[in-house]
Each structure stands twice: as C-alpha cells, then as structure tokens.
N, C-alpha and C positions, 0 to 999 in steps of 0.2 A: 174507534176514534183514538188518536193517539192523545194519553196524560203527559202534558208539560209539570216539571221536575216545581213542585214549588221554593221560589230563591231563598237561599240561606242567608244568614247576617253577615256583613263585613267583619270578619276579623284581623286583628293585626298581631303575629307575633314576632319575637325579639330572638335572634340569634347573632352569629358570629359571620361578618360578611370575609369570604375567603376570594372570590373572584369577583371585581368589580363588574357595574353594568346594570340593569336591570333588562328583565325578561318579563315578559305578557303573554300568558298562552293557557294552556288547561291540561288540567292535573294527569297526568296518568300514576296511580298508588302504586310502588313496586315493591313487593312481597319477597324479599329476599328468602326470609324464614328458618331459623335454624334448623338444620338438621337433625332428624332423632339420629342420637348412633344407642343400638343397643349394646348392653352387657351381661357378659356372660360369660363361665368360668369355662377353659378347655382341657380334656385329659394330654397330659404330656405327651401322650403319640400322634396328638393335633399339631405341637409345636411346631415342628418345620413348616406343615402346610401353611398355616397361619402367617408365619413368616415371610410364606411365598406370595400368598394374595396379598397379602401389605406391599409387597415387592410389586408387585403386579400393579397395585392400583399409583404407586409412585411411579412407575414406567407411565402409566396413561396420562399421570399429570405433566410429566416432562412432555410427553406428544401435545396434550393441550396449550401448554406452554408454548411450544413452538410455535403451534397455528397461530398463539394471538402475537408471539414475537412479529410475524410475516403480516397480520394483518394490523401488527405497529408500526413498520414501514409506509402506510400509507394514510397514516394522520397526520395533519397538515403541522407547519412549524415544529416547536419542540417538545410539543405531545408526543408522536412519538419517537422521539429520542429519550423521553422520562419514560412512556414505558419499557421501550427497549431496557433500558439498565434496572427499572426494576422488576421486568421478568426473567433477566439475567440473574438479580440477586433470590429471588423465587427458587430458580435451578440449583441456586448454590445451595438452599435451605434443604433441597431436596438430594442432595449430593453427598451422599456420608458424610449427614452434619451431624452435629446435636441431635434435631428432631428425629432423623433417622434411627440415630442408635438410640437414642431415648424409648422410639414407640419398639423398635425389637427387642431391648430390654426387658419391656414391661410385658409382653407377650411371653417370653423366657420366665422371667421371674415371680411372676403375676398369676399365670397360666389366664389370658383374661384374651377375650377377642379382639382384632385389629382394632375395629372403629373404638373401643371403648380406651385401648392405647393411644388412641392419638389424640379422643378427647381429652384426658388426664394428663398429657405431655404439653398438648397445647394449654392446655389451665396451668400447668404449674412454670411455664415460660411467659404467659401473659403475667402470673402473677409478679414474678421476678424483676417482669421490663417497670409495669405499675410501681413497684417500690424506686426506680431510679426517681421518680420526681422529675424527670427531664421532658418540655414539650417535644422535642425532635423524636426522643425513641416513642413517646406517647405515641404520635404518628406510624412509628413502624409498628404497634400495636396491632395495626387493621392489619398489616401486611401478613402477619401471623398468622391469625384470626378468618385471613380469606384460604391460606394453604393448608389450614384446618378442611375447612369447611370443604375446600376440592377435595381432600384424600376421600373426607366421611361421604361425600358424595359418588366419588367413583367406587369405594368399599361396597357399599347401599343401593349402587344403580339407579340413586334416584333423577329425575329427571330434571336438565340444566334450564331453568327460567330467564330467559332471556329477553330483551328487547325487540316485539317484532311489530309490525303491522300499525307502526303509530302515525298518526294524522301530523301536519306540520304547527309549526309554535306549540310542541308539549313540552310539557315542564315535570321532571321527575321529582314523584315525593316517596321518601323510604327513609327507612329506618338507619337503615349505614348501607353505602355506594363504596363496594371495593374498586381497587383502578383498575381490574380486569372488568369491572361492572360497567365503568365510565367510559372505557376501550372501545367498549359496543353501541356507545351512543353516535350516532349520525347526525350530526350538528344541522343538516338538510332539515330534519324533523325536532330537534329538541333542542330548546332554546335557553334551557337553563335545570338548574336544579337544586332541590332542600332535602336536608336530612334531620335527622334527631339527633346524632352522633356524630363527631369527627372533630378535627382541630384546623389549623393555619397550617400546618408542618406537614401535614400527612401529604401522600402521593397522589389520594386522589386531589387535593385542594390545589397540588401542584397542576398537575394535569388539567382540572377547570379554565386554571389564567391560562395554562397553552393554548386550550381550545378556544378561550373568549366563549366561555359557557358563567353566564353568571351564578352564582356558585351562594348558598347559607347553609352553613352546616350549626350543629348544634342548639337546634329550635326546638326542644322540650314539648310532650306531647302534640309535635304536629301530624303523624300517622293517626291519630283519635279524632283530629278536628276536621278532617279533609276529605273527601271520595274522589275518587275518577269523575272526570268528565267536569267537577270542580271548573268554575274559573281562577285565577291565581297570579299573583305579581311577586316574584321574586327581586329585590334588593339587595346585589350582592354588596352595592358600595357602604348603603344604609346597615346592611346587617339586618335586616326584614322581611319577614314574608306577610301578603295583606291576602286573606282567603277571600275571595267571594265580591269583590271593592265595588264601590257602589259607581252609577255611572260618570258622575265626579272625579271619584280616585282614580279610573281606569282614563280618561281625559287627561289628567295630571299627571299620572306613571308615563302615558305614552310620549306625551312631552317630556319628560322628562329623560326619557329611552333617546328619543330623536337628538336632544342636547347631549346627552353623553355621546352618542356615537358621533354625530356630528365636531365634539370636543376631542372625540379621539384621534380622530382625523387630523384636525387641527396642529393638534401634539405631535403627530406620527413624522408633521413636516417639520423639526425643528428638530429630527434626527442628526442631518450633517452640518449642522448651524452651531457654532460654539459659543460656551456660556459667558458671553459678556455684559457687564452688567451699562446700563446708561450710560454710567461716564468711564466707560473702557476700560474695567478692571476684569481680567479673567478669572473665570473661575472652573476648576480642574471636578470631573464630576466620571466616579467610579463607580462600577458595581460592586458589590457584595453576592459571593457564592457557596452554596452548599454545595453542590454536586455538580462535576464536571457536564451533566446535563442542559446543563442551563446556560451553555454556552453560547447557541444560538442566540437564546433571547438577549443576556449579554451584548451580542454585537447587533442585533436591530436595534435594540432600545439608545446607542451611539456611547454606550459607554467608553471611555478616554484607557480605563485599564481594569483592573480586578483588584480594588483596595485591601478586600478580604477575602481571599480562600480559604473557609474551613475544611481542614485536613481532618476530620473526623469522620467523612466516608471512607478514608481508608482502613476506617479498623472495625466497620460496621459489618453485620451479619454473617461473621468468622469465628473459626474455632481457635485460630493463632495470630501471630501477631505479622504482619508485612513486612518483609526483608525488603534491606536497601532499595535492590534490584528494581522488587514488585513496586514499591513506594513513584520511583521516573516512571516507568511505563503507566502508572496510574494518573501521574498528575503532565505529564509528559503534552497529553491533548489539548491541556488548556494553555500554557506556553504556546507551542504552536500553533493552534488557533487564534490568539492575540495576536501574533503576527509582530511583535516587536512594542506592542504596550504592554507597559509596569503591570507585573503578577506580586501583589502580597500574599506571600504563604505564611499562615498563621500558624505554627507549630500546636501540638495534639493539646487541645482544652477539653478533659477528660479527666475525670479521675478513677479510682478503683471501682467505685459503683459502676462505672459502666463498661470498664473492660473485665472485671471481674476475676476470673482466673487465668485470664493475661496476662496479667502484672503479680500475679500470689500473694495481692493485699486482702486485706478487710477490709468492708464495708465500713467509712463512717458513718456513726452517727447522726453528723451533720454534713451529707456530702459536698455542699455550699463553702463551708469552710475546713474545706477537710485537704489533704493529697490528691489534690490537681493541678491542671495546668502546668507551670510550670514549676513547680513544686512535684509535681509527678515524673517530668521531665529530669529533673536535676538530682530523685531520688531511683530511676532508673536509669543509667548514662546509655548503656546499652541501645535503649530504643529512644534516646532524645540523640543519638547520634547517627543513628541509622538513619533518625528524620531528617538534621540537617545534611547528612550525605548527599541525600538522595534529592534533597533542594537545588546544594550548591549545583549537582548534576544537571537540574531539568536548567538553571542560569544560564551554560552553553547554549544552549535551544534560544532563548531568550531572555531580555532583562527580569530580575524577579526580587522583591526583600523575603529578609525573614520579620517576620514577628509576633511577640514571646508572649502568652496571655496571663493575664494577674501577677504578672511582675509587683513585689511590693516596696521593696526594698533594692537600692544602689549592688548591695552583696550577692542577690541573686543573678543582676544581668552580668554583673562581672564575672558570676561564675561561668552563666551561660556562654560570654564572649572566650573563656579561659578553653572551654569543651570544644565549643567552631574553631578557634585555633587547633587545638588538637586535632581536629578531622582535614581542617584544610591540610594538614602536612601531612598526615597517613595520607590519603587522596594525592599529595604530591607524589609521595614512594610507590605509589599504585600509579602514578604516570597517567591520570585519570586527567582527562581534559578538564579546565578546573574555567568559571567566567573573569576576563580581567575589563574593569575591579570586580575583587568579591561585591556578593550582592551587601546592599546595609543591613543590619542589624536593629530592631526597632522594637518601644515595649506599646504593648495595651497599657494605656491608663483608665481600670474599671476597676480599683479602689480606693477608698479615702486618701490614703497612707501615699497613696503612688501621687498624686494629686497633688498633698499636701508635702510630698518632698521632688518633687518636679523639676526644679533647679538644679539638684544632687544627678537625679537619673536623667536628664539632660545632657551633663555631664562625660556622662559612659556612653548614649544613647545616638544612635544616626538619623531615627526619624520618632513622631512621637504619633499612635490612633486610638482616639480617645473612644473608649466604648460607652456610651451613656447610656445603654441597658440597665448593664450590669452596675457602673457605678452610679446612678439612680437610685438599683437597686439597695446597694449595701449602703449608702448613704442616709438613706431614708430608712433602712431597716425594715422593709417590704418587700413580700413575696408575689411577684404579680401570680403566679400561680393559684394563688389561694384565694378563694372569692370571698374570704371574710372582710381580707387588707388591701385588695387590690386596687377599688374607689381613689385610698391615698397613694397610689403610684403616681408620682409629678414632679416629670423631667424641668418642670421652670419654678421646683423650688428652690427659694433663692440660694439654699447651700448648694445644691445643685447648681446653679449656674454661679457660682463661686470657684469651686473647683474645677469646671469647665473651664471660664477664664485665667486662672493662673495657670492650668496647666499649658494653656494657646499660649500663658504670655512670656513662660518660663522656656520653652521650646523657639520663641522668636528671640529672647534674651540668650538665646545658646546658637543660634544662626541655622535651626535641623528645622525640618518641615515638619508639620501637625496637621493631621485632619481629621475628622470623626468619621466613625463608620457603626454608628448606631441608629436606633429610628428615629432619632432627630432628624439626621443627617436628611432623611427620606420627606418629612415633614415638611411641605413648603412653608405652611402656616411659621413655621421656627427660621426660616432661611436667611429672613434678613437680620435676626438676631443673630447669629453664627457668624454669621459673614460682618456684621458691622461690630463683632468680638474679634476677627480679624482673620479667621477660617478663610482660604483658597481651596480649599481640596475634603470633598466631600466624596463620604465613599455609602453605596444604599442599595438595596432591591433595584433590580435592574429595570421593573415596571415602573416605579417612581424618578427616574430620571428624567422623563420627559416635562412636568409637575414645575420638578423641583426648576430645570434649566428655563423654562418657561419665565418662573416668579424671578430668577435670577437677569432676564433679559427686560423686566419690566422695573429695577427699580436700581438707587445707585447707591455707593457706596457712600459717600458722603453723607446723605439723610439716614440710611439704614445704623453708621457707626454714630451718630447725635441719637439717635432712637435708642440704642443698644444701651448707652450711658447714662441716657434716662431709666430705662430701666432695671439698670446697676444698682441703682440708687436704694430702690425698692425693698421691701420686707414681706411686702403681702402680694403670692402665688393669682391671685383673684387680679390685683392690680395689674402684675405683667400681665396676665393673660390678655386683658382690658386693654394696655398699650400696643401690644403686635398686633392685635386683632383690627384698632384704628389705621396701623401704619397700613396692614395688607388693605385693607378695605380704599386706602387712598391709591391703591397701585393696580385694583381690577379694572 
C-alpha cells in the first residue's frame, strides 16, 4: 500500500524578486554541487603534460561552448541573444586571457596539478572582482565561478548534471543557477525558479525576464527548507517564495498568476500607442541599456530611443583597452537597429577599480569618490578620445548624444567640450565622415554639486539626464549596497526632490531638454510627481515602459502639476509618500 508524504507547513521566505510573475508548480531540488578538484605537487618533467591536459580540457570547453551557442539560437526572444553574447564573452575568458595564463603559470611555477590551478586562479579573480563594490561585476561573479567549475569538471571527468525528465509546472530550487544552467531549462516544463545566490545584474536574472520565467534569487537557506516533489509559489514580482501554501494561499497565488498574465497582456497592447497624458501633453519614454543585447527587448517594449547606453561593456572581460575602431563595430548594432531613434551614449562610468591595469592607476580607497567617470576620462585623454571618436562615428549610422557621467563642476564639461573639439578636427584631417550637426553634448546630474550649480552647467550644457540613483545616493550619504543603510535609501526625500526640481527647472531656464534616466524614472508610483515637476522625457528598463506609459495615459497634467506642488511644500518623506500614493490610488 502506497505511504502518502505527510504535508509540511506553509512557509514563506523573503528574497530579491529579479523576474516578475508568479509561478505555481513543484519543486525539483537541483544539486549543482561544487566540484572536488584535488591537489597535488607535480615533478618538473610533468610540467608540459599538465600543461597539455589543461590545454585539452579548455579545448572541450570551447566545443561545449559552442553546442550551447547553437542550442542559444533556438530560445525564444532575447534570451538567446543574452546568451549568445555571454558565451561569446566565456570564449573570450578562455582565449589567452588572464585565466589562461594565470592557471599555466601556476602549474609552471607551483609545480601543482591543473584542477588545483584553476581553483586558486579562480579564488584569487573572484576575490579581486568582490573588492570592486560594484553590483554589475558582482553579477559577472557567477560568470567566473561557472568557467571554473566547466574546466574542474572536464579535468575530473566528472559527470554534467543536467535537467532531464521533468513533469510540466516544475519549479527549480538550487543553490546558484549559472546561465548555461538556465540555457537548459524548457520553459514547456518549468515555470519558474529560486535560488540562495545571485543578484538583479547577473546573466542569469537577465535571461529569466527574456524567458518570462519568474525568477527569486537570493532567499537565504531555501535548499534546507524545501525537497523535490515540494509544492511551491514563487514571487518574482513580490520578491517571495511560499513553501508548501496552504489551500487558501495556492487559491490566492493562482489568482493572482491569472491577473498578472492577464495584465500583461493588457500592457503588451499599448506598445504602439503613444504616451499621452488626458489632456494631450506628450510624453517621450526611452529605454535604458547595458548591453547591446537587449536590444530586442528595447524595441518590443516601444521604446521612443535609448536615453542611456552604458558604454561599460566595452571594456568588460578584457585584457586591453578597445581601440577607436573596435569601440563602432561594437556599439555600431544598436544605432542601426534604432533605425533613426535618439542613441544616448554615456561615455565610460568606471574608474581604476574596475579597469585596473588598464589605466596604471591605483585603487582608491574609496572607489565612490575616487577617479572615475569623468574624472577618469579627462585624466586619461587618450581613451576619452578614442570614445568620443568612435561615438561621433556610429552618429553617421544614426542620430546619437553624448553624455558625460559625474560631471561636477562648469570646468570639467568645458574641458570635456575643449577634447570633442580637438577630435572633431583630427576626424576632419582623417576626412572621416563626421554627422551634420554634431551629436549634443550633455552632463549626468548625479551629484549634489551638479544640482546645486545647474544654472552654471546649463550654461555650457545641450541637454541635461538627471540620475537619481546615484544622486539619492550621495545626497543622502547611503550605500544601497550595504544592508546595514539601505532601509534609509529615499529617492522622495525631500533634499532629493529638491535637487531634482531645480535641476528640471535650471535646464528649462536655459531652453536644453532634461529627462531622468534613474529608477524613478521606471517607477510609475513617482510618474506623476516627475511629470507634474515638469519632466517630458523619461528614460528606464525597457520592461517598465509599458507600467510607466500606462499611468501616463491615465492621468493629466494639470492635477498631477497642483499634486507635485503640494508636495513641494512638504518636509516629511512619510507625508509625500502619503500624497502620491492618494493621487495614484484616484487614477486606478
């Protein structure tokens, strides 16, 4: 006689939702499991062979590579185009990089076994990215951390665990999901999935929203609380996983599933509809881009241009730095594929921490306020010229600006403007097709300083994009990074929304467009506050466009700019929140 499983208790834990959605299905546990590599000292007349199999087992991972490249072409949207490019940057790791000559160094000099060089190469490269403090390399973290784990596996012969033979609505739970792990999931049978590990930034988080896989990562012993065969509701939007939900919860979630999808739909039709608000004020609604990947999504989601391109993949998972040349060919696709809508290329937001012996600085101290951006720019001419080069180039392709990040002061863009003159004439004597007119010129406002002299850099300035991240950040004097401070990260404190408005009001005082391109901007919750500060042109995640144009087609500008002014008024962060929260609530 068959024993029925006696039911477990409803638990609920709390993680970081990275793909929205919710999913209903049962657990399958997946044991990634680190790899033993053993160690072990070799006599010097081992060295070449050792050499060779290390050689050998990097060959196999290139073959492996390729298979899942081919069987990346056949993931729906822009899943695989994210992984095509990052099994492209994979190859490159494997391609007489760093790790490369790193693990036959340590074989050579070591006299130590393959597997135990590449564990010791890869620890002292995680350790390195770990100290930049930065979310985005956090993310490339895993990237490492999975081309570890393929060499120690193809060294070791151990055998590849895979996703097979699973029932339809499973739900993966594991420890950490590399995006070759995600690669292998058939969205036919899995409907979502949780981890213990991972961030917003990583590939695999990216990859989730491609697939419309609802997606919590970083839920704190949930491989302890969970077994196979588990019931289980993942919350990507919530940020929640509920183990075991009683038949209540599982009633509630599923309604809940039915309304999002149902709402998705909803949204999806309001792609080619433009953002006007009640009483017929337009409003201009961009995407925000990391990686020329994301360009698909980009133009389904109807984004109007590309308010921010971060230029920071070009100098990712390299041993040098990107010439002119390489710089067009690289940003070359996303021009062209715009098709004639506004490219913002944001010149390299980066400092020495993360290029490292790219630049032959030191590390500061406090990489936050150290040599970057454009302080790195105008302390390396060299390669802040080679950038704007290689801009004004892709311009012919299509319209594009430039703009300069942590701009503080009037003396730096002048300088910067002093340097693009200098290139636009070299460029002239090179009889290089140049766009007429130059592209504009434009700074980030994402510190106090830039804010509080706005009028000045107005001034010099063609357009103005206000990052309220960053200036959030330094305004407040909080690290959202840090989970001691992060609680008091708030974008609607009122010096914060201080600075916001003079900077919108010093930029319509100077007759030059302004628009944000921070998570406000994304925020529908904030939209009528933006817009009734006097914002047209909102730049965001190219998922939150449909959200934001939605709240923008339900409410007018007239009540939203009386709302915004009441809440000018204010002192207490509790109170605004209080007032938008009535106005949205009168406009659902």
């Amino acid at each position: 006689m068959k024993t029925e499983r006696a039911p477990r208790d409803c638990r609920r834990l709390d993680g970081l939702g990275v793909a929205p959605g919710i999913a209903v299905g049962t657990v399958h546990v997946h044991d990634a499991g680190a790899l033993h590599a053993p160690e072990y000292r070799i006599a010097a007349s081992r060295i070449d062979s050792e050499q060779r199999r290390f050689a050998e087992a990097v060959q196999a991972a290139m073959r492996q590579l390729g298979t899942l490249k081919r069987r990346a072409g056949k993931l729906p949207g822009a899943a695989g185009e994210e992984l095509g490019y990052l099994l492209d940057a994979y190859q490159q790791m494997l391609s007489g990089s760093r790790l490369v000559r790193g693990v036959n160094s340590r074989i050579a000099e070591q006299r130590i076994n393959a597997e135990a060089a590449v564990k010791h190469e890869i620890g002292e490269l995680l350790t390195a990215f770990a100290a930049m403090e930065d979310s985005y390399l956090a993310g490339r973290m895993a990237d490492i951390r999975d081309i570890g784990q393929r060499l120690i596996r193809n060294l070791t012969k151990a055998p590849v665990r895979a996703f097979s033979s699973l029932g339809r609505n499973t739900v993966i739970v594991t420890e950490d999901l590399s995006p070759a792990d995600t690669a292998l999931l058939d969205p036919e049978t899995v409907c979502g999935f949780a981890t213990e590990t991972g961030g917003a930034d990583s590939h695999t988080a990216i990859m989730a929203r491609s697939l419309g896989l609802p997606a919590v990562v970083g839920v704190q012993g949930l491989t302890g609380q969970v077994s196979s065969g588990d019931t289980i509701v993942v919350d990507g939007t919530a940020g929640q996983v509920i183990i075991n939900p009683d038949a209540e919860a599982l009633c509630l979630y599923r309604k809940r599933r039915a309304d999002f999808l149902r709402h998705r739909r909803a949204l999806s039709r309001l792609r080619e509809v433009p953002a006007v608000t009640r009483d017929g004020v337009r409003v201009h609604l961009n995407a925000n881009m990391e990686l020329p990947t994301e360009i698909d999504a980009t133009l389904y989601a109807g984004a109007e241009g590309v308010g921010l391109l971060r230029s920071e993949f070009l100098f990712m998972n390299r041993d040098d730095l990107p010439d002119e040349d390489e710089q067009v060919e690289l940003m070359r696709p996303v021009v062209e594929a715009m098709n004639g809508r506004p490219v913002t290329i944001r010149t390299l937001d980066a400092g020495g921490d993360k290029l490292g012996s790219l630049v032959g600085g030191r590390i500061s101290p406090n990489p936050a306020l150290g040599l970057r951006a454009i302080r790195l720019s105008l302390a390396h001419v060299d390669l802040f010229e080679a950038q704007l080069a290689a801009i004004l180039r892709v311009g012919v392709i299509g319209p594009v600006r430039i703009l300069l990040p942590m701009i503080g002061t009037p003396e730096e863009l002048v300088q910067a403007r002093r340097i693009l003159d200098q290139v636009v004439r070299r460029l002239h004597r090179r009889r290089v097709p140049l766009p007429d007119p130059l592209p504009p010129l434009g700074v980030m406002i994402e510190v106090p300083g830039a804010a509080l002299a706005a009028d000045a850099l107005a001034y010099h300035a063609d357009f103005f994009a206000i990052g309220t991240n960053d200036l959030t950040q330094y305004t407040l004097a909080i690290d959202r990074s840090d989970d001691t401070v992060a609680h008091l990260y708030n974008p609607l404190h009122p010096a914060v929304l201080r600075l916001i408005q003079f900077s919108c009001e010093a930029a319509h005082r100077a007759g030059i467009p302004v628009s944000v391109c921070g998570e406000m901007a994304g925020d529908p919750r904030l939209t009528p506050l933006l817009l009734g500060l006097g914002f047209r042109e909102l730049s965001m995640s190219s998922t939150n466009i449909p959200r934001v144009k939605q709240r923008i087609r339900q409410m007018s500008i007239h009540e939203a700019s009386r709302r915004a002014m009441a809440i000018m008024t204010e002192w207490d962060a509790a109170r605004i929140g209080a007032l938008l929260d009535d106005f949205n609530a009168a406009l659902a």
